[in-house]
PyMOL commands that place a pseudoatom at each C-alpha (Angstrom):
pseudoatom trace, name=CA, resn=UNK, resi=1, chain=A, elem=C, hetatm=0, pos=[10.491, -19.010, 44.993]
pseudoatom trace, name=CA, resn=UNK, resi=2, chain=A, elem=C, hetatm=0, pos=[8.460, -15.742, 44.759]
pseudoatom trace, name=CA, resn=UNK, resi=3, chain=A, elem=C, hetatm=0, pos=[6.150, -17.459, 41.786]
pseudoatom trace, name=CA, resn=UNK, resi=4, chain=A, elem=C, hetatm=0, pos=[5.599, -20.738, 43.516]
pseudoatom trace, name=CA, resn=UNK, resi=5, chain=A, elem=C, hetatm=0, pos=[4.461, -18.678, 46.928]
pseudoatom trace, name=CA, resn=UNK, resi=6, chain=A, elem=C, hetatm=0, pos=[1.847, -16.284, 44.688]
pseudoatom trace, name=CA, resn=UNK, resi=7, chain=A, elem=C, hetatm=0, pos=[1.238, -20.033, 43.428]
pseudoatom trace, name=CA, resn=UNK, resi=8, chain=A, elem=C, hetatm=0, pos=[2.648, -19.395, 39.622]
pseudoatom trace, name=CA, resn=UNK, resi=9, chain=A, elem=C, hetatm=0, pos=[4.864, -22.471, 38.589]
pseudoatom trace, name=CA, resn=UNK, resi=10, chain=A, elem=C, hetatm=0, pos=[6.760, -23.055, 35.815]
pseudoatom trace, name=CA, resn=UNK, resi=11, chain=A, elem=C, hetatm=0, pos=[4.214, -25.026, 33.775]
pseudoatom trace, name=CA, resn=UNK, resi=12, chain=A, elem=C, hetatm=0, pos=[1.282, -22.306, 34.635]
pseudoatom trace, name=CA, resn=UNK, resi=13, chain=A, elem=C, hetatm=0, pos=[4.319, -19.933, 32.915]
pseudoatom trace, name=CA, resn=UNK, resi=14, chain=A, elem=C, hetatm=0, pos=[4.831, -22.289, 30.346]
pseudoatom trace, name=CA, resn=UNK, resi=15, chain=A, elem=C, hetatm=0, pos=[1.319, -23.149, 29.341]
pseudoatom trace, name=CA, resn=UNK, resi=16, chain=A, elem=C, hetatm=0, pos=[0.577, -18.790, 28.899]
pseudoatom trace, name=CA, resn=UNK, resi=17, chain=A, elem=C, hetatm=0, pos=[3.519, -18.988, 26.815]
pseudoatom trace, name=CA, resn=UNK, resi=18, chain=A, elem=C, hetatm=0, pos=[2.871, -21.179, 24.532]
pseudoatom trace, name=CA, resn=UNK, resi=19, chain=A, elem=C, hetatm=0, pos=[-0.776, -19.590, 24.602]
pseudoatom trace, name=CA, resn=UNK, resi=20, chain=A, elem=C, hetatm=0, pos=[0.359, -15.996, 23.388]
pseudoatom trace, name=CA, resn=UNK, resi=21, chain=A, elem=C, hetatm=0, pos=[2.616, -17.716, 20.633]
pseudoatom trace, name=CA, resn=UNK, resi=22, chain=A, elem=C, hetatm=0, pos=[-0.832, -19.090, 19.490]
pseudoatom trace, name=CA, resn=UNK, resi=23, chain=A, elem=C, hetatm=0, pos=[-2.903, -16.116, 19.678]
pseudoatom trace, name=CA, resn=UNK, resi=24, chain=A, elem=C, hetatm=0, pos=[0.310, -13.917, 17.937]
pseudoatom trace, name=CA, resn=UNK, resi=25, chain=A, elem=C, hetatm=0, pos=[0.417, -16.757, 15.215]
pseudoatom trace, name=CA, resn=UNK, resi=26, chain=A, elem=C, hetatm=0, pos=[-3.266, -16.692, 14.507]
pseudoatom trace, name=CA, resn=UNK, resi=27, chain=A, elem=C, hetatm=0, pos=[-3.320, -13.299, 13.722]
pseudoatom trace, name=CA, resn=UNK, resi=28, chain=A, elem=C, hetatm=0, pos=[-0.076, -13.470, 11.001]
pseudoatom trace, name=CA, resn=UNK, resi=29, chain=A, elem=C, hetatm=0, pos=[-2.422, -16.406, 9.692]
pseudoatom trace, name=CA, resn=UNK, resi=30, chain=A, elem=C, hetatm=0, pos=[-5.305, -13.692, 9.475]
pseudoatom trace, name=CA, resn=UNK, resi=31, chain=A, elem=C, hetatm=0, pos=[-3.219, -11.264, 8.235]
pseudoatom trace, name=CA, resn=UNK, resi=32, chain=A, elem=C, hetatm=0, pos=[-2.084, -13.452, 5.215]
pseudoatom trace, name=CA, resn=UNK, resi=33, chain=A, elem=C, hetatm=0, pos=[-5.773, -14.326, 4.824]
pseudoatom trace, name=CA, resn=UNK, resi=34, chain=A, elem=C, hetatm=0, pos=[-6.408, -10.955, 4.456]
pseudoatom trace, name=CA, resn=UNK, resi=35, chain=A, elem=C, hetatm=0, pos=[-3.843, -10.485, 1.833]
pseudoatom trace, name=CA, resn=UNK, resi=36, chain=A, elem=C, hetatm=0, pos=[-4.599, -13.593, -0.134]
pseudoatom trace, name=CA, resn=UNK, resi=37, chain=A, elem=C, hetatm=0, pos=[-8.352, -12.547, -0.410]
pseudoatom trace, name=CA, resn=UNK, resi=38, chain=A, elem=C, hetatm=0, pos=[-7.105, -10.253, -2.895]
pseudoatom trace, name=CA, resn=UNK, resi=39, chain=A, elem=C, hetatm=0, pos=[-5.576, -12.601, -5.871]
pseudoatom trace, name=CA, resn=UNK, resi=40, chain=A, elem=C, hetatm=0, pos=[-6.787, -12.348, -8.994]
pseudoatom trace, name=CA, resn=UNK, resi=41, chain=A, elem=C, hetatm=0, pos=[-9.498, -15.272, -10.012]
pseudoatom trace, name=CA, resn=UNK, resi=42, chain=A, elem=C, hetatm=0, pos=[-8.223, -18.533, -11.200]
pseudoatom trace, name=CA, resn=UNK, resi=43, chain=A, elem=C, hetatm=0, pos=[-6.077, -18.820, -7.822]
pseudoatom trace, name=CA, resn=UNK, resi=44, chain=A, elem=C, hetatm=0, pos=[-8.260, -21.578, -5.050]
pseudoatom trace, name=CA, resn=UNK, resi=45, chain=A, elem=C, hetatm=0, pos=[-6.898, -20.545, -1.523]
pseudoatom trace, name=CA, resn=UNK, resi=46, chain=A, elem=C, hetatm=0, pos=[-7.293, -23.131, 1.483]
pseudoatom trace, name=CA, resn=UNK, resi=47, chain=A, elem=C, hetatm=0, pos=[-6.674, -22.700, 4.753]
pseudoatom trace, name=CA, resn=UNK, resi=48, chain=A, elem=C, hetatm=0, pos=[-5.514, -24.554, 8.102]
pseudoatom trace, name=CA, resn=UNK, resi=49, chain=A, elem=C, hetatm=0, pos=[-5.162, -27.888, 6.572]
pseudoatom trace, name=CA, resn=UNK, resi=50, chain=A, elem=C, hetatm=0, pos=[-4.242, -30.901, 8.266]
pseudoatom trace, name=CA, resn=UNK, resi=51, chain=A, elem=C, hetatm=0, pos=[-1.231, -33.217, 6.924]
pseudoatom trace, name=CA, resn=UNK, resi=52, chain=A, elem=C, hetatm=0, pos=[-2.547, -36.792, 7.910]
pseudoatom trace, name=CA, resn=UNK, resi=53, chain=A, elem=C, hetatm=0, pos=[-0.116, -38.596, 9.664]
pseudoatom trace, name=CA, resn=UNK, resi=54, chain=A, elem=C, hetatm=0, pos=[2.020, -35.791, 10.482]
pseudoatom trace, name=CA, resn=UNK, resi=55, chain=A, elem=C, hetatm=0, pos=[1.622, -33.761, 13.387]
pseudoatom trace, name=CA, resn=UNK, resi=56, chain=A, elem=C, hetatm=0, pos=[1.797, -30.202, 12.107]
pseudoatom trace, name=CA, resn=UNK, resi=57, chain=A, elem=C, hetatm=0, pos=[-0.271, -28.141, 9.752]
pseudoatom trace, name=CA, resn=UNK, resi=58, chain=A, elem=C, hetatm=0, pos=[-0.409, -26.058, 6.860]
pseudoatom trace, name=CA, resn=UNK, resi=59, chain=A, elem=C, hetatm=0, pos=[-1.203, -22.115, 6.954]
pseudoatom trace, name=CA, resn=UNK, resi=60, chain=A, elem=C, hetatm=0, pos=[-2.548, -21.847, 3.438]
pseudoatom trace, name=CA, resn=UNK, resi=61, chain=A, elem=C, hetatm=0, pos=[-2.392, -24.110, 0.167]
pseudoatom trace, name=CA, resn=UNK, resi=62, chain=A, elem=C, hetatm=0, pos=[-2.635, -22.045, -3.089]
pseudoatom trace, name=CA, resn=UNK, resi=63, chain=A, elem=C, hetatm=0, pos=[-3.543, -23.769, -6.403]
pseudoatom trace, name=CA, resn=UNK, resi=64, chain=A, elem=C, hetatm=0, pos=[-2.255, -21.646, -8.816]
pseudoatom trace, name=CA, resn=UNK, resi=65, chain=A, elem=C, hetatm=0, pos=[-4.381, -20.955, -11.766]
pseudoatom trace, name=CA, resn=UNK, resi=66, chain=A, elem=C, hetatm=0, pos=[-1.930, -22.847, -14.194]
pseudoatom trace, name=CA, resn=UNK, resi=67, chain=A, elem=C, hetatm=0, pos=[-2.642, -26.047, -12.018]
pseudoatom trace, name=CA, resn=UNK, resi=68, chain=A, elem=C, hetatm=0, pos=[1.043, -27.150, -12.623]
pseudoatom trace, name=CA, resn=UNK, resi=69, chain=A, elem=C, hetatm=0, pos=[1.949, -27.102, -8.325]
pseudoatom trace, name=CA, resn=UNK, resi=70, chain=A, elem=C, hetatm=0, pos=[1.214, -25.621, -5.062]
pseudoatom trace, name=CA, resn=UNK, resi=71, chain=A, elem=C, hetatm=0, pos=[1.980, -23.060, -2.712]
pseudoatom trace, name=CA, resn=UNK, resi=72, chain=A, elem=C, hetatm=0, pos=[2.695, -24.019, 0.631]
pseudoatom trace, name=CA, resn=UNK, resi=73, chain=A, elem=C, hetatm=0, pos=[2.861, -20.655, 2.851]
pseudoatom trace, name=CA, resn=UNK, resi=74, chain=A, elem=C, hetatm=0, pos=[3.663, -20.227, 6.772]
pseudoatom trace, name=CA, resn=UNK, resi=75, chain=A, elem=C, hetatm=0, pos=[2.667, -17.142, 8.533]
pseudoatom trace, name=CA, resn=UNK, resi=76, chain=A, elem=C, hetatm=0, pos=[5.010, -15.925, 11.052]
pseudoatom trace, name=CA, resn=UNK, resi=77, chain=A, elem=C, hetatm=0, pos=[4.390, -13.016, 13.079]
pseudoatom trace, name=CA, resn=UNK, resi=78, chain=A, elem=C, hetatm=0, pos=[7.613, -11.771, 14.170]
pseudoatom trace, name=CA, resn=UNK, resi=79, chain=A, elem=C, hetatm=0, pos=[8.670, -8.798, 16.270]
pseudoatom trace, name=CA, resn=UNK, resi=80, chain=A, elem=C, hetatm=0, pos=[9.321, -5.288, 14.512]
pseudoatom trace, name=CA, resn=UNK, resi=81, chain=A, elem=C, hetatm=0, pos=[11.721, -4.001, 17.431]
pseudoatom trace, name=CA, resn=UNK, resi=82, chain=A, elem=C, hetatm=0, pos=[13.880, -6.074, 20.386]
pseudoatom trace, name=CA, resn=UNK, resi=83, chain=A, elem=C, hetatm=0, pos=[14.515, -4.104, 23.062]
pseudoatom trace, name=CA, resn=UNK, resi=84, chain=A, elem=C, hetatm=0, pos=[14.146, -0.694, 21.166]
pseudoatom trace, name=CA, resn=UNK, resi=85, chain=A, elem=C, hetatm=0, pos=[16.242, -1.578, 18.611]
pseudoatom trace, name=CA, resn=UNK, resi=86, chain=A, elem=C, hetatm=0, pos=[14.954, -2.700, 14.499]
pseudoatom trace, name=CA, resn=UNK, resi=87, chain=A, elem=C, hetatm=0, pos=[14.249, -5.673, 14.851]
pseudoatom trace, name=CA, resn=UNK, resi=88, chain=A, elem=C, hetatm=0, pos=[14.735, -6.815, 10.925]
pseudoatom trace, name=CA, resn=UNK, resi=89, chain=A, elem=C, hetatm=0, pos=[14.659, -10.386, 9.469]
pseudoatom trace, name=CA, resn=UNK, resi=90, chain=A, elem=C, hetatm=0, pos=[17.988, -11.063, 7.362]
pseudoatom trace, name=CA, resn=UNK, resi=91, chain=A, elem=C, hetatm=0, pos=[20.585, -14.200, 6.503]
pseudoatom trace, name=CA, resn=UNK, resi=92, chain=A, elem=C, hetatm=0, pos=[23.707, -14.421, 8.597]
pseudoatom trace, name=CA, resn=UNK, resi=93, chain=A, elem=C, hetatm=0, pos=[26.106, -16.421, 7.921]
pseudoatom trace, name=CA, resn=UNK, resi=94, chain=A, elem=C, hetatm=0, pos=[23.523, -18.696, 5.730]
pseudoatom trace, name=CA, resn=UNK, resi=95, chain=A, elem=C, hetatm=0, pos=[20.607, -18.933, 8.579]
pseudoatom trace, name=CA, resn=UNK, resi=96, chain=A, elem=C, hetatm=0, pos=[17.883, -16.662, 8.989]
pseudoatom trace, name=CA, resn=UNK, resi=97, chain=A, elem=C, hetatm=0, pos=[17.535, -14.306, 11.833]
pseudoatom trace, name=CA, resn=UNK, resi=98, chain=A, elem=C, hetatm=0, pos=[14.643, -11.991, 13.157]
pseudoatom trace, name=CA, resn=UNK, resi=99, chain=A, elem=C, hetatm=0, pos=[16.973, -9.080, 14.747]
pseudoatom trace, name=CA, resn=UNK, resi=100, chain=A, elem=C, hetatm=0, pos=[19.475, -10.942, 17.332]
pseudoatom trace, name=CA, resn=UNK, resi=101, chain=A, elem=C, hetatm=0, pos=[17.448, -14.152, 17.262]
pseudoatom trace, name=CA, resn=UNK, resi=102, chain=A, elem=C, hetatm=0, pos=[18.485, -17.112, 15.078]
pseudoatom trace, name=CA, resn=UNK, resi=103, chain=A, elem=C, hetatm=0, pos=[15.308, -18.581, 13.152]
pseudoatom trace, name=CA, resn=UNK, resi=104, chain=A, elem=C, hetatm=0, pos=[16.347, -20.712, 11.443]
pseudoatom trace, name=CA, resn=UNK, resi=105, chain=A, elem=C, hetatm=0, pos=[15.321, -23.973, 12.603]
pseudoatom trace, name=CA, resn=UNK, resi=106, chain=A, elem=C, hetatm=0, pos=[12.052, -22.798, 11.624]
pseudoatom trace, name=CA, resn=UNK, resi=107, chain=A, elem=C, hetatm=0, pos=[12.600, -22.609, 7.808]
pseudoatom trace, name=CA, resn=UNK, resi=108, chain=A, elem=C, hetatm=0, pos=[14.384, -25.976, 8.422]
pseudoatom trace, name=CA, resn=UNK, resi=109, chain=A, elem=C, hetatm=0, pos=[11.306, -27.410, 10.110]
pseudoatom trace, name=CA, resn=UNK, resi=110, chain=A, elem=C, hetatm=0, pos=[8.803, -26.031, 7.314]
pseudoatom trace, name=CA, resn=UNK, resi=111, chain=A, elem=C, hetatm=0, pos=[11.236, -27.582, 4.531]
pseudoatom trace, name=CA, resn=UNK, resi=112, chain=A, elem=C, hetatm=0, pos=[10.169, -30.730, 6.195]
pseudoatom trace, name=CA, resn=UNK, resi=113, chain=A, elem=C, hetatm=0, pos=[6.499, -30.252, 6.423]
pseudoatom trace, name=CA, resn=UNK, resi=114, chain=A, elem=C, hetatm=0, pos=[6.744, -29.310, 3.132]
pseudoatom trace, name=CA, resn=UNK, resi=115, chain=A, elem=C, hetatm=0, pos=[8.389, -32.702, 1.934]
pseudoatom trace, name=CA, resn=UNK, resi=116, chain=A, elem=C, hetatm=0, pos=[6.268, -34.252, 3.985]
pseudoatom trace, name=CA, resn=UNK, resi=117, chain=A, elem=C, hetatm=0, pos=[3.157, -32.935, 2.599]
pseudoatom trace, name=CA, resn=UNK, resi=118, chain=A, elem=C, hetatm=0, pos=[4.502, -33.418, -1.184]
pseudoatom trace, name=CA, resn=UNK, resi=119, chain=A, elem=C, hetatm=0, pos=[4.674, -37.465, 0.324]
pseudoatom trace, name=CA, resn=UNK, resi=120, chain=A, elem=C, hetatm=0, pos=[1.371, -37.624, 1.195]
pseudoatom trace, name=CA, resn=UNK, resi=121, chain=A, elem=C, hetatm=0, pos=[0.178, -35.960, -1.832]
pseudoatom trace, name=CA, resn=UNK, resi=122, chain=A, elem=C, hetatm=0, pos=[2.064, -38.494, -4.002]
pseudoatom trace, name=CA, resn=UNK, resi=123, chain=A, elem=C, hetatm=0, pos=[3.372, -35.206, -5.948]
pseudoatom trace, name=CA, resn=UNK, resi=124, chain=A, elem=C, hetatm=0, pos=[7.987, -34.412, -6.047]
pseudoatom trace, name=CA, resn=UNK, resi=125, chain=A, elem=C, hetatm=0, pos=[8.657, -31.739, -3.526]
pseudoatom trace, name=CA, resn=UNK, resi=126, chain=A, elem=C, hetatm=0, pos=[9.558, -29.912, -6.611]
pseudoatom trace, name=CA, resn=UNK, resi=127, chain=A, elem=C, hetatm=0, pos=[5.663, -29.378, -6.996]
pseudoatom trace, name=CA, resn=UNK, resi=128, chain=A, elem=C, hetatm=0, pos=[5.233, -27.022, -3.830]
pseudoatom trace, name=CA, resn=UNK, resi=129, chain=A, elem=C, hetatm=0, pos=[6.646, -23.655, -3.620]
pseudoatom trace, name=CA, resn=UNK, resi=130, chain=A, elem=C, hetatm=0, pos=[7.398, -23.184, 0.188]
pseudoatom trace, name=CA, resn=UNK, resi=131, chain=A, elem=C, hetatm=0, pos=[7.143, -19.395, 1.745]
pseudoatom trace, name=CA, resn=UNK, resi=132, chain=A, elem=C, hetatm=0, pos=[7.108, -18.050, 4.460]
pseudoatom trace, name=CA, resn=UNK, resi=133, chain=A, elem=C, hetatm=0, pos=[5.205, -14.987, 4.636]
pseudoatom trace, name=CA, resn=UNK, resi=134, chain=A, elem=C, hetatm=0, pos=[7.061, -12.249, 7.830]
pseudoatom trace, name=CA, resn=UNK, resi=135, chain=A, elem=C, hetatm=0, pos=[4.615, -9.670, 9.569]
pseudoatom trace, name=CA, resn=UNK, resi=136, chain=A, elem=C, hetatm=0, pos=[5.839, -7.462, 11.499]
pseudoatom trace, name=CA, resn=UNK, resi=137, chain=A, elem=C, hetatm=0, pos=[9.910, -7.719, 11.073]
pseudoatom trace, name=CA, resn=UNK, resi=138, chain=A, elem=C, hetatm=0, pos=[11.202, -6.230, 7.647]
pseudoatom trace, name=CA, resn=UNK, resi=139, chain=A, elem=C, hetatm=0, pos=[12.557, -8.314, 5.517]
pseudoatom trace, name=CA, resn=UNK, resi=140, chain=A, elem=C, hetatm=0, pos=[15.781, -7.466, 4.079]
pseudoatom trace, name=CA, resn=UNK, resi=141, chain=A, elem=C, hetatm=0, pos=[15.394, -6.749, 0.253]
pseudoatom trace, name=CA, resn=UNK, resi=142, chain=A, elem=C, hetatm=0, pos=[11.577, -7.521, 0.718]
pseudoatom trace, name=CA, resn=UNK, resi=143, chain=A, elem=C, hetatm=0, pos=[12.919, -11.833, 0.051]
pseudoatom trace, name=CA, resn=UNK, resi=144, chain=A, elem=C, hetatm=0, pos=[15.349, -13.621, 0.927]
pseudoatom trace, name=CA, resn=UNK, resi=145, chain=A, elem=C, hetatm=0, pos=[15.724, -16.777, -0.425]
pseudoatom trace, name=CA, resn=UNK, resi=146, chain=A, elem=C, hetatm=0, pos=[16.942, -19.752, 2.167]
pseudoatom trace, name=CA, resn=UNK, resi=147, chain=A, elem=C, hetatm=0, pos=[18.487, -22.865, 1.077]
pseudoatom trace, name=CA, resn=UNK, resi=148, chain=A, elem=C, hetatm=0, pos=[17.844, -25.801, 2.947]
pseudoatom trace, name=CA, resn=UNK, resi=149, chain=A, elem=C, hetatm=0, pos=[21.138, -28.299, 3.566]
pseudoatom trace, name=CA, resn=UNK, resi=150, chain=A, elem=C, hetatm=0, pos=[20.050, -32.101, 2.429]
pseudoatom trace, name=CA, resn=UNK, resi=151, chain=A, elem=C, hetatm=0, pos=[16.623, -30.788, 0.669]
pseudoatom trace, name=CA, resn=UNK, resi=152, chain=A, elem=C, hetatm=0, pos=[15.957, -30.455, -2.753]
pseudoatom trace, name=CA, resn=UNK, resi=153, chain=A, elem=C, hetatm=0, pos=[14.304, -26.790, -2.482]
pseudoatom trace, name=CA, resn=UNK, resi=154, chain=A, elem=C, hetatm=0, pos=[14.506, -23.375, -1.238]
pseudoatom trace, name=CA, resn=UNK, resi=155, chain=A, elem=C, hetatm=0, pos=[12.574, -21.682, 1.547]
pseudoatom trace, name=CA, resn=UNK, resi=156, chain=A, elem=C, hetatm=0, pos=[11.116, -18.121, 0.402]
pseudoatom trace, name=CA, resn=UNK, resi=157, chain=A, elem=C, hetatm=0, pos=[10.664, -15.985, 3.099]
pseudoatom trace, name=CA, resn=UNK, resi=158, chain=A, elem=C, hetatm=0, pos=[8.453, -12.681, 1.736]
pseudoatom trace, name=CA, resn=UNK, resi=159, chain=A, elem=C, hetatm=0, pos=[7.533, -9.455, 3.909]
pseudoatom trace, name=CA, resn=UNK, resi=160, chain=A, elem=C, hetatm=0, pos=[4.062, -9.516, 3.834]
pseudoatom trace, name=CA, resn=UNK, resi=161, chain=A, elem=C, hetatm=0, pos=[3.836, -6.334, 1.004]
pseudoatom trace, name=CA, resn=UNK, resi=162, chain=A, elem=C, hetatm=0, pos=[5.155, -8.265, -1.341]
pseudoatom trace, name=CA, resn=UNK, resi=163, chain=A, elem=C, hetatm=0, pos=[3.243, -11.159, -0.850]
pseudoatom trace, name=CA, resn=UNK, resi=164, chain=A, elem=C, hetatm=0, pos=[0.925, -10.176, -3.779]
pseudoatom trace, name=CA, resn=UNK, resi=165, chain=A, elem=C, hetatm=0, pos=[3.143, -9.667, -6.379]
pseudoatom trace, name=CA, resn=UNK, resi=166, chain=A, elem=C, hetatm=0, pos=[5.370, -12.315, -5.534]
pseudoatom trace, name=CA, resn=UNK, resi=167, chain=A, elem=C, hetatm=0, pos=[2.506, -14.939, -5.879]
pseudoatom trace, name=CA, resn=UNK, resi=168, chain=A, elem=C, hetatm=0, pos=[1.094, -13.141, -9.316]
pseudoatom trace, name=CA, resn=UNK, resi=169, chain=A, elem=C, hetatm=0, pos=[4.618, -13.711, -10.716]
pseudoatom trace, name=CA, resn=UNK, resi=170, chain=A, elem=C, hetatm=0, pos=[4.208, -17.620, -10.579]
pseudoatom trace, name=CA, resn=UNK, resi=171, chain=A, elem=C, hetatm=0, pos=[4.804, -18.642, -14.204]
pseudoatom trace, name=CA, resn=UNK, resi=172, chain=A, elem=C, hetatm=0, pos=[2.328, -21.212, -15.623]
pseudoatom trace, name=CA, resn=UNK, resi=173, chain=A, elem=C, hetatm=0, pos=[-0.193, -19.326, -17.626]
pseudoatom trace, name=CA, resn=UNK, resi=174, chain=A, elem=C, hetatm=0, pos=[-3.991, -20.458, -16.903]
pseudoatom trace, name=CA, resn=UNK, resi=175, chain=A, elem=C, hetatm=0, pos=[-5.515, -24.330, -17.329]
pseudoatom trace, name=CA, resn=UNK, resi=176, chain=A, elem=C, hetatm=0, pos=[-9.023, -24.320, -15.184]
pseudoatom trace, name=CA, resn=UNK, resi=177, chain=A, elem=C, hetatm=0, pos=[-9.416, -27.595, -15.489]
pseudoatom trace, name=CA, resn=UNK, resi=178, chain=A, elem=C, hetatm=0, pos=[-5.960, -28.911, -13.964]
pseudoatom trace, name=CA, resn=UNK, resi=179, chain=A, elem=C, hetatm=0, pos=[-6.578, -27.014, -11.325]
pseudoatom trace, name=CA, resn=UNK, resi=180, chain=A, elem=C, hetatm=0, pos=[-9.742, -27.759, -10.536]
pseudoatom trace, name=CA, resn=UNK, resi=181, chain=A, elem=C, hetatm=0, pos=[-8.269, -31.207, -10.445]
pseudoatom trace, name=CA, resn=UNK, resi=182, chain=A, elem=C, hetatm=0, pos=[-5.757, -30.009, -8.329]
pseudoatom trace, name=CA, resn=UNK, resi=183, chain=A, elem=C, hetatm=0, pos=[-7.682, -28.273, -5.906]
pseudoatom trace, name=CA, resn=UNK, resi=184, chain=A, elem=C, hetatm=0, pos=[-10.562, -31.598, -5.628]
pseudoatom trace, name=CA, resn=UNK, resi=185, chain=A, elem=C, hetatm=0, pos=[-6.808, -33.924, -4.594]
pseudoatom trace, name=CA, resn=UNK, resi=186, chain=A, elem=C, hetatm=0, pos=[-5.456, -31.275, -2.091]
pseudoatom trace, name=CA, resn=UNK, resi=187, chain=A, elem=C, hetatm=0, pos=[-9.378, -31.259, -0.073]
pseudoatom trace, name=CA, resn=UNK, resi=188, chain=A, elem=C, hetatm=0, pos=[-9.717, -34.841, -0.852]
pseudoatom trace, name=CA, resn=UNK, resi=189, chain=A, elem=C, hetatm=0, pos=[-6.229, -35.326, 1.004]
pseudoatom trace, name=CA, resn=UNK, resi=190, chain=A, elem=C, hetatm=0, pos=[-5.737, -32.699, 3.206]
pseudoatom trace, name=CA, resn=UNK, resi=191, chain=A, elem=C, hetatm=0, pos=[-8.947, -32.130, 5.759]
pseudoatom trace, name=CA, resn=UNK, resi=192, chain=A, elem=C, hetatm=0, pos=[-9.256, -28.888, 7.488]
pseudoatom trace, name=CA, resn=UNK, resi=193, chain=A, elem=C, hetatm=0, pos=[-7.137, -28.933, 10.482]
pseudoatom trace, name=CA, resn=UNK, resi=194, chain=A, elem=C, hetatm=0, pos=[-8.922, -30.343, 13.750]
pseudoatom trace, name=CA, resn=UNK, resi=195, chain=A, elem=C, hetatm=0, pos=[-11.420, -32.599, 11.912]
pseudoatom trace, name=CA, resn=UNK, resi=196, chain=A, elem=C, hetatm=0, pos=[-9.118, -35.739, 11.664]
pseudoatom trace, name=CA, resn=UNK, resi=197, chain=A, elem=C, hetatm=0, pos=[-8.855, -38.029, 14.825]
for i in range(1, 197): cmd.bond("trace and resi %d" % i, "trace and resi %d" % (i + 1))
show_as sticks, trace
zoom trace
């Protein structure tokens, strides 16, 4: 009653909401940028891609310098503290919480973007790596890795200081010109987000 007389309604709460998620989720995307600036060569790093067809998009695509796959990666910014207490990302009970908070729906929903995004590339899901890359909370163990009922793959979900070495440990060895290849299908398919109608 108090918020609709100062005239502050639910949408107007709503709408800022849904504004700070964005603004807190663009910086975990900047902080990941940040991170992945610093791979060894070989590696071709892509940002904010759109999925056509789909309505979501992708963080960052990595092309690994073996050319045999991608790297799908989410940024989440999540808290460090609730309420003054550690706030630390960990599996209970098989699903992923931040602190008190159950997250998982959110690995479940980036398994499907992820299979989604293999079906528009014409590529097995088995082709993408899917992580999730955690600012702010700890991750327990520094990885955890999430399994998905009714998909094919597991969701890795990395604290962001050990994003690095967790990436330079991809197996593959080095073939510039598969992923050059690579990298020319994943622009060719996947336009920078907010450029497709």
């Amino acid at each position: 009653m108090l918020l609709r007389w100062v005239g502050i309604n639910a949408t107007d709460r709503r709408l800022e909401a849904a504004a700070v998620r964005r603004e807190h989720g663009s910086l975990g995307e900047q902080q990941t940028a940040a991170i992945l600036s610093r791979l060894p060569a070989g590696w071709t790093v892509l940002h904010d891609l759109a999925v056509p067809g789909r309505r979501f998009n992708l963080d960052h695509v990595l092309i690994p310098p073996s050319g045999t796959g991608l790297v799908v990666i989410d940024s989440k910014k999540w808290r460090r503290s609730w309420q003054g207490r550690p706030c630390p990302t960990t599996l209970v009970r098989g699903r992923l919480h931040c602190g008190p908070q159950d997250r998982h729906q959110q690995i479940v929903d980036f398994a499907g973007y992820v299979s989604g995004t293999a079906a528009v590339l014409r590529v097995p899901a088995s082709a993408l790596l899917p992580v999730i890359v955690v600012h702010g909370s700890p991750v327990a163990g520094g990885r955890i890795d999430v399994r998905v009922p009714a998909w094919e793959r597991t969701v890795h979900v990395v604290a962001a200081d050990r994003l690095l070495e967790t990436l330079v440990g991809v197996p593959g060895g080095r073939d510039p010109v598969r992923a050059a290849k690579l990298a020319d299908r994943v622009r060719a398919t996947l336009p920078p987000y907010g450029t497709t109608a």
